[in-house]
Chimera marker file (.cmm) of the C-alpha trace (Angstrom):
<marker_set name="trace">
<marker id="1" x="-26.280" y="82.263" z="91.340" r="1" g="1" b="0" radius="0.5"/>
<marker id="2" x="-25.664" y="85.447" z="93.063" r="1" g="1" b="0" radius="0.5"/>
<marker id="3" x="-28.510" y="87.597" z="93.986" r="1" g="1" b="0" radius="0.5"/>
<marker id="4" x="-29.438" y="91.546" z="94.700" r="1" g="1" b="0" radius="0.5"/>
<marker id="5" x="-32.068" y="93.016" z="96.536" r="1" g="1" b="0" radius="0.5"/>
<marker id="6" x="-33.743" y="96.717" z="95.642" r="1" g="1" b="0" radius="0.5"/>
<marker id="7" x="-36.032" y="98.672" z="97.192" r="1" g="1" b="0" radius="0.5"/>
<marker id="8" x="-37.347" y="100.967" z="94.663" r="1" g="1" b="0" radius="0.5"/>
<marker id="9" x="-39.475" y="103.767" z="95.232" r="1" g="1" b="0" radius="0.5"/>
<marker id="10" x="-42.393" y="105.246" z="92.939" r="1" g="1" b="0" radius="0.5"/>
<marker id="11" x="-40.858" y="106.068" z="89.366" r="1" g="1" b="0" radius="0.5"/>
<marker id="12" x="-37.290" y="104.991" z="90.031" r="1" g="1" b="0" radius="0.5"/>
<marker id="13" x="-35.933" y="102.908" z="87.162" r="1" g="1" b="0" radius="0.5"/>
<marker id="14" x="-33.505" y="99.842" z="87.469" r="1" g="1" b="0" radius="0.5"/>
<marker id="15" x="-31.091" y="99.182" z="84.919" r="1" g="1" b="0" radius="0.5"/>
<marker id="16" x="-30.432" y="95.476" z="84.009" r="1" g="1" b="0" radius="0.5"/>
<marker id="17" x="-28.511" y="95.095" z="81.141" r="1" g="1" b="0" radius="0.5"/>
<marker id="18" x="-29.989" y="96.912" z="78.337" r="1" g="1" b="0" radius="0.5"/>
<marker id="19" x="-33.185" y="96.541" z="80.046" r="1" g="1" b="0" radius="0.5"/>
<marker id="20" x="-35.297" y="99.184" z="82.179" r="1" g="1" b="0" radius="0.5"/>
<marker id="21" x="-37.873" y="98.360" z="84.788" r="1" g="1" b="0" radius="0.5"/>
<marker id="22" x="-39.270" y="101.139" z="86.794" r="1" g="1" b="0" radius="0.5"/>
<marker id="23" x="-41.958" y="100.890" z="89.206" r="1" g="1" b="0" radius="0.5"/>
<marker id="24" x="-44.671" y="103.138" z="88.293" r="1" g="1" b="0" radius="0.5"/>
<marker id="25" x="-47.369" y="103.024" z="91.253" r="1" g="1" b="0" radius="0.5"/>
<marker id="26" x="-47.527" y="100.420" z="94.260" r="1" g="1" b="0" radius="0.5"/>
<marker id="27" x="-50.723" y="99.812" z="96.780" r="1" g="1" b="0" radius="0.5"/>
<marker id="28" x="-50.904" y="97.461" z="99.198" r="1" g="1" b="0" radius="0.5"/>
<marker id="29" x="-48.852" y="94.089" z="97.707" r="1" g="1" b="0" radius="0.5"/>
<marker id="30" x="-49.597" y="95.209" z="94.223" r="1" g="1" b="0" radius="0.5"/>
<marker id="31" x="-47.020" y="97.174" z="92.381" r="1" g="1" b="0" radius="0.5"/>
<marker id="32" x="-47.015" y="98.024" z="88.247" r="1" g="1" b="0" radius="0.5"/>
<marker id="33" x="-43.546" y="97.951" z="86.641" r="1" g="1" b="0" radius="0.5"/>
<marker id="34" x="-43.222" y="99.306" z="83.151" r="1" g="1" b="0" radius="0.5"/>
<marker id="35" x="-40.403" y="97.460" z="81.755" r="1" g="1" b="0" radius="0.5"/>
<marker id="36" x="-38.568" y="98.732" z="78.766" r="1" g="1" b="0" radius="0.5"/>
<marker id="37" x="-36.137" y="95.756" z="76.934" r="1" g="1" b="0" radius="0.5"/>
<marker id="38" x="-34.731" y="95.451" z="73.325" r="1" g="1" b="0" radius="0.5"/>
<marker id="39" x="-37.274" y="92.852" z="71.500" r="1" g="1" b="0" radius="0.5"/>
<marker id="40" x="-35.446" y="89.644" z="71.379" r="1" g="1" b="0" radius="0.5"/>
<marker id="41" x="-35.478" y="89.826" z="75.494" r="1" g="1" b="0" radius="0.5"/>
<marker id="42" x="-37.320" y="87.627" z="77.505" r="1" g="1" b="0" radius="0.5"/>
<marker id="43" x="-39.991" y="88.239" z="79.667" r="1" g="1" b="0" radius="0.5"/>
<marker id="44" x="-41.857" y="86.530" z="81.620" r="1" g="1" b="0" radius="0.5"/>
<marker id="45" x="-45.068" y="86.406" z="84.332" r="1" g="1" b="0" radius="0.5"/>
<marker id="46" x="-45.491" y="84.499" z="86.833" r="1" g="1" b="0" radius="0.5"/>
<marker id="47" x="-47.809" y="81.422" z="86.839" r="1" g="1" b="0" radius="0.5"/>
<marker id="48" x="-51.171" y="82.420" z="88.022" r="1" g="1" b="0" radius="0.5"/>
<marker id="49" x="-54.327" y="79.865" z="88.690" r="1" g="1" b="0" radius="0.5"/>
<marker id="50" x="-57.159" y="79.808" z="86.374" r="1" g="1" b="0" radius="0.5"/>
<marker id="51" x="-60.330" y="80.389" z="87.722" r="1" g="1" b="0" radius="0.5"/>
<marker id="52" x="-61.237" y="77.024" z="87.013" r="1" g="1" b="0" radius="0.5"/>
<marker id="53" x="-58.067" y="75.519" z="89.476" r="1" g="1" b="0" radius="0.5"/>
<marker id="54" x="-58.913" y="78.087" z="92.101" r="1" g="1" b="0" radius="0.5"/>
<marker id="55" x="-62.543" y="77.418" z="92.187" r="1" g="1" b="0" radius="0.5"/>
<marker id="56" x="-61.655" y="73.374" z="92.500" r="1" g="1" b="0" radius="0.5"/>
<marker id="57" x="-59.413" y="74.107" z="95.628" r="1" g="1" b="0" radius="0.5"/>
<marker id="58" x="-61.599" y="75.911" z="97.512" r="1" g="1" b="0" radius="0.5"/>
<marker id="59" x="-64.372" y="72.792" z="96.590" r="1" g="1" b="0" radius="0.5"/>
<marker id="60" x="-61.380" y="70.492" z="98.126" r="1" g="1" b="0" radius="0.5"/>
<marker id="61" x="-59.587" y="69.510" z="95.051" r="1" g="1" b="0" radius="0.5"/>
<marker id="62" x="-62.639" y="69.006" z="92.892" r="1" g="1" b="0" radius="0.5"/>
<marker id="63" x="-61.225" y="65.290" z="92.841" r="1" g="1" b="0" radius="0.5"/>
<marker id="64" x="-64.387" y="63.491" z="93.869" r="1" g="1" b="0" radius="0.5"/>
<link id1="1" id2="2" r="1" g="1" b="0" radius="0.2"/>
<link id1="2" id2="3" r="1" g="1" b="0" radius="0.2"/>
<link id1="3" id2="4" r="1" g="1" b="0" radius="0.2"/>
<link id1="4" id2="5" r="1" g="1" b="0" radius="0.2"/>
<link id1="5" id2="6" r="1" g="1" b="0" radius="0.2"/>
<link id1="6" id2="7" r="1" g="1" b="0" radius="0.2"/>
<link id1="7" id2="8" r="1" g="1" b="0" radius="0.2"/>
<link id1="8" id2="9" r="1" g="1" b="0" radius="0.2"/>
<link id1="9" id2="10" r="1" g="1" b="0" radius="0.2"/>
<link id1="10" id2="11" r="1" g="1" b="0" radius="0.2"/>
<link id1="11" id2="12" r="1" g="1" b="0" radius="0.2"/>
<link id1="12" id2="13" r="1" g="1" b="0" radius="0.2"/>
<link id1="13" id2="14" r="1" g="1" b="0" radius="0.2"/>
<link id1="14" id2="15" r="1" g="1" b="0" radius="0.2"/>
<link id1="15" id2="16" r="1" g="1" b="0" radius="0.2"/>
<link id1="16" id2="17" r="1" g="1" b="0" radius="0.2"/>
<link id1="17" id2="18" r="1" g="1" b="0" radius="0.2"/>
<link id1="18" id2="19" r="1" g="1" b="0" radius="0.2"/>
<link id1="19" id2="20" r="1" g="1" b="0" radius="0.2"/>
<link id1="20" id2="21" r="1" g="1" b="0" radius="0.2"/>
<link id1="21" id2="22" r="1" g="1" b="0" radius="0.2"/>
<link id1="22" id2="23" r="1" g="1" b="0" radius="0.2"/>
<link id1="23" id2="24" r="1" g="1" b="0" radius="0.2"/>
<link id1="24" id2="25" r="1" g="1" b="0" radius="0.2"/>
<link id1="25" id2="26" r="1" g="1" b="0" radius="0.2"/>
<link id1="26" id2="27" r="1" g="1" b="0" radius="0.2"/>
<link id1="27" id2="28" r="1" g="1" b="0" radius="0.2"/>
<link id1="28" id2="29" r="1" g="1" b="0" radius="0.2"/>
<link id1="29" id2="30" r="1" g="1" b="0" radius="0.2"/>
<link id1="30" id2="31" r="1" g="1" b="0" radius="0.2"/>
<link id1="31" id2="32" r="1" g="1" b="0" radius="0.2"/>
<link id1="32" id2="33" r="1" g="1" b="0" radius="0.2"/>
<link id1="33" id2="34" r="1" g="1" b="0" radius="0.2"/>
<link id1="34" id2="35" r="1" g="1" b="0" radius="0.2"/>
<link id1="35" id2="36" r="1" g="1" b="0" radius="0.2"/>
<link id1="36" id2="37" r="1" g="1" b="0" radius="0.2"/>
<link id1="37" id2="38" r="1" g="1" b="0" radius="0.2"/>
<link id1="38" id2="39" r="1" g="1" b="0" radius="0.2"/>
<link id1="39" id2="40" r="1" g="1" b="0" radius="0.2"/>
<link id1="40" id2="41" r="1" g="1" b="0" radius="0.2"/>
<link id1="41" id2="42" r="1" g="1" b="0" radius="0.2"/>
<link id1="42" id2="43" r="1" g="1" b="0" radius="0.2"/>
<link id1="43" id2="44" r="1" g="1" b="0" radius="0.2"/>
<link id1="44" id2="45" r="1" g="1" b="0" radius="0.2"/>
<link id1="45" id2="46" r="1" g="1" b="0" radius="0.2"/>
<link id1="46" id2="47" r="1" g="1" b="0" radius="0.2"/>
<link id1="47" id2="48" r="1" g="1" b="0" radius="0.2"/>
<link id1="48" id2="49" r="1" g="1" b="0" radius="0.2"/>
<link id1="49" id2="50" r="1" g="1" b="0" radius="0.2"/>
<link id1="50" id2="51" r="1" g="1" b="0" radius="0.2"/>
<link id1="51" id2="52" r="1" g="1" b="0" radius="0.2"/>
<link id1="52" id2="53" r="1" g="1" b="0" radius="0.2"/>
<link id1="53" id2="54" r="1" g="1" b="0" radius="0.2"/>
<link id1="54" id2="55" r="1" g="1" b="0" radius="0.2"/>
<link id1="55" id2="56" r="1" g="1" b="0" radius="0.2"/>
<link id1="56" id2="57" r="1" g="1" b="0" radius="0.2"/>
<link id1="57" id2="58" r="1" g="1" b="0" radius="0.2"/>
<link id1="58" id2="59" r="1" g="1" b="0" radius="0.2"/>
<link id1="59" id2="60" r="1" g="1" b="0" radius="0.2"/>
<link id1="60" id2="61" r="1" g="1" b="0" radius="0.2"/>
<link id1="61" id2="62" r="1" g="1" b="0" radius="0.2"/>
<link id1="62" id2="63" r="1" g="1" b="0" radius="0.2"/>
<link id1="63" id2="64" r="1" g="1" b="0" radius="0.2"/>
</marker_set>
């Protein structure tokens, strides 16, 4: 699958589609995008750990 890289700077808008995403503030290696699609598009986050998963691998696994 071909891929594109963009560097976007505060309140710049990229176009994908029929969908806009444009990144409204960025600190540090956080950034908020406010994305603007038609409602039968997909979107999606990321998978992030529970509390729960991240407090059993810091214990080691919590596995015994």
């Amino acid at each position: 699958m071909p891929k594109l890289t963009v560097d976007l700077r505060t309140n710049e808008t990229l176009t994908i589609g029929e969908a806009r995403v444009r990144l409204e503030r960025k600190s540090g290696q956080l950034a908020r995008l406010v994305i603007e699609a038609p409602a039968n598009t997909r979107v999606s986050l990321p998978a992030r750990p529970t509390h729960e998963s991240a407090e059993q691998a810091l214990q080691g696994g919590g596995n015994g």
